[in-house]
Phi, psi and omega in degrees: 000132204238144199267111213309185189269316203273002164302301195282335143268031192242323194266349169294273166007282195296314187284328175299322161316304188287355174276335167261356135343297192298303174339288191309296210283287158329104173278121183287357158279356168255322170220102149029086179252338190227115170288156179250102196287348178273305193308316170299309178323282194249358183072345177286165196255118154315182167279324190292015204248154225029003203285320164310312165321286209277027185270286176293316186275353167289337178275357197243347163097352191267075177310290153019271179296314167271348175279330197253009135277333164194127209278337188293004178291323164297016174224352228240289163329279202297314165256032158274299159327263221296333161318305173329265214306335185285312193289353166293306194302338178266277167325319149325289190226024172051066122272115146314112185250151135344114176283152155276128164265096163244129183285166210319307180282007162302282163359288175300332174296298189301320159254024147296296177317348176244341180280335178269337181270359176276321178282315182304304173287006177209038186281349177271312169300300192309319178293316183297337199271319183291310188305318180299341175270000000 
C-alpha cells in the first residue's frame, strides 16, 4: 500500500526531527555517528568532513565553533531548509515557491569553489602525503 505524498512527508518531518534530535543530544565528537570512509582511505578531509560536527554545534548555537568544523554548514543549512519548506509547501497547500535556477556556470563556479575548498583544508596532508614518496 503506497503512502500519499502527504503521509510520506509527514513521515520525512518526523524522522528528520528525530535525526536532529540525536544530532542535538549526541556530540559527534565523542561518538562517531557518521564515518567518512574517503578520510579512512586516503586520510584527506572531503568538503563533507566535520559537517556532522559542525551540525551539533550550529544546533547548539556555537557557530563559531561550526565554522571551524566546516564552514559549508552556513550554505548547506538554509538550502536544505528552503527546499524542505518549498517541497511541504507545495503539497501541504499547493504553494509554489520559486526553485533557485543558476545558470550552468554558476554551477562550475560553485564546484570549483568546493573543490578548491577541499584542497585548501588538506593542504598540510598533501605536502605530507606527497613528502612521504
Amino acid at each position: 500500500m503506497a503512502l500519499s505524498l502527504k503521509k510520506r512527508s509527514v513521515v520525512a518531518l518526523i524522522l528528520m526531527g528525530i535525526g536532529t534530535m540525536v544530532l542535538y543530544i549526541i556530540n559527534p565528537s565523542d561518538t562517531p555517528l557518521i564515518p567518512c570512509y574517503f578520510y579512512r582511505i586516503t586520510g584527506l578531509q572531503c568538503a563533507g568532513c566535520g559537517m556532522t560536527r559542525a551540525g551539533h554545534h550550529f544546533l547548539h548555537g556555537n557557530f563559531e565553533t561550526a565554522w571551524n568544523f566546516n564552514p559549508l554548514i552556513f550554505v548547506t543549512v538554509p538550502v536544505i531548509a528552503y527546499y524542505g519548506m518549498r517541497s511541504l509547501l507545495a503539497q501541504w497547500y499547493g504553494i509554489r515557491l520559486p526553485t533557485m535556477r543558476l545558470p550552468i556556470w554558476a554551477y562550475i563556479a560553485l564546484s570549483l569553489a568546493i573543490l578548491g575548498f577541499t584542497i585548501v583544508r588538506n593542504i598540510e596532508a598533501i605536502h605530507n602525503f606527497l613528502y612521504f614518496f
